[in-house]
C-alpha positions in Angstrom: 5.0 -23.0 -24.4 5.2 -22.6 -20.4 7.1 -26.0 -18.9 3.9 -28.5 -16.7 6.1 -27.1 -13.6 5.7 -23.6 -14.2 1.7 -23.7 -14.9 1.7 -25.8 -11.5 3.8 -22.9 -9.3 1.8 -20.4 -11.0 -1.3 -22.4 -9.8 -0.1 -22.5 -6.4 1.8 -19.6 -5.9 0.3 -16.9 -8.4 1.9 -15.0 -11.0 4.2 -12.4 -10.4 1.2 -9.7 -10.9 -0.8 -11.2 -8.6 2.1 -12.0 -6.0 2.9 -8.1 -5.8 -1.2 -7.3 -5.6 -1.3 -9.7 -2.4 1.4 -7.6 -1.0 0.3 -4.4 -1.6 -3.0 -5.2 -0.4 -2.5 -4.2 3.2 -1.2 -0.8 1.8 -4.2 0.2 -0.6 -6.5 -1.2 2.5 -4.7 1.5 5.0 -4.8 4.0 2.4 -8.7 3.4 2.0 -9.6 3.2 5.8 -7.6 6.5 6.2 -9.2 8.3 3.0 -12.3 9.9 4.2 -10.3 11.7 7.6 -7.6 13.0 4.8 -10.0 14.5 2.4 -12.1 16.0 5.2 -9.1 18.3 6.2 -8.6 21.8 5.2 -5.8 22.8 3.0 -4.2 24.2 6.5 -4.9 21.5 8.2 -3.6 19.3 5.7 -0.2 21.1 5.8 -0.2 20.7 9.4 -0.8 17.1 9.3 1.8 16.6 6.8 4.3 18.5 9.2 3.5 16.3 12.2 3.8 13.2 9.8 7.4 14.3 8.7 8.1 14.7 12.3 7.7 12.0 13.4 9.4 10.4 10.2 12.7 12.2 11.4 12.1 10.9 14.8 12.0 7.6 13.9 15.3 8.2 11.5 
């Protein structure tokens, strides 16, 4: 049986499951917004897109 203390942190700071959910949250949301632009693309226009984003990903590195 789960101590008073940890029913009262899980109260107030959610369970582990829910802890991780808050911070992918932001993530799924971007993923979401940028859905409909992504889909919308042509398989070569895909392929381009993925070579800019890998461009810029070296740039950064």
């Amino acid at each position: 049986m789960a101590s008073a203390f940890s029913l009262v942190a899980r109260k107030i700071f959610g369970s582990k499951n829910e802890r991780e959910i808050k911070r992918l949250r932001p993530d799924v949301d971007e993923i979401n917004r940028i859905e409909p632009e992504i889909s919308a693309l042509s398989d070569d226009e895909l392929r381009a897109k993925i070579a800019e984003w890998k461009a810029n990903i070296s740039a950064i590195e």
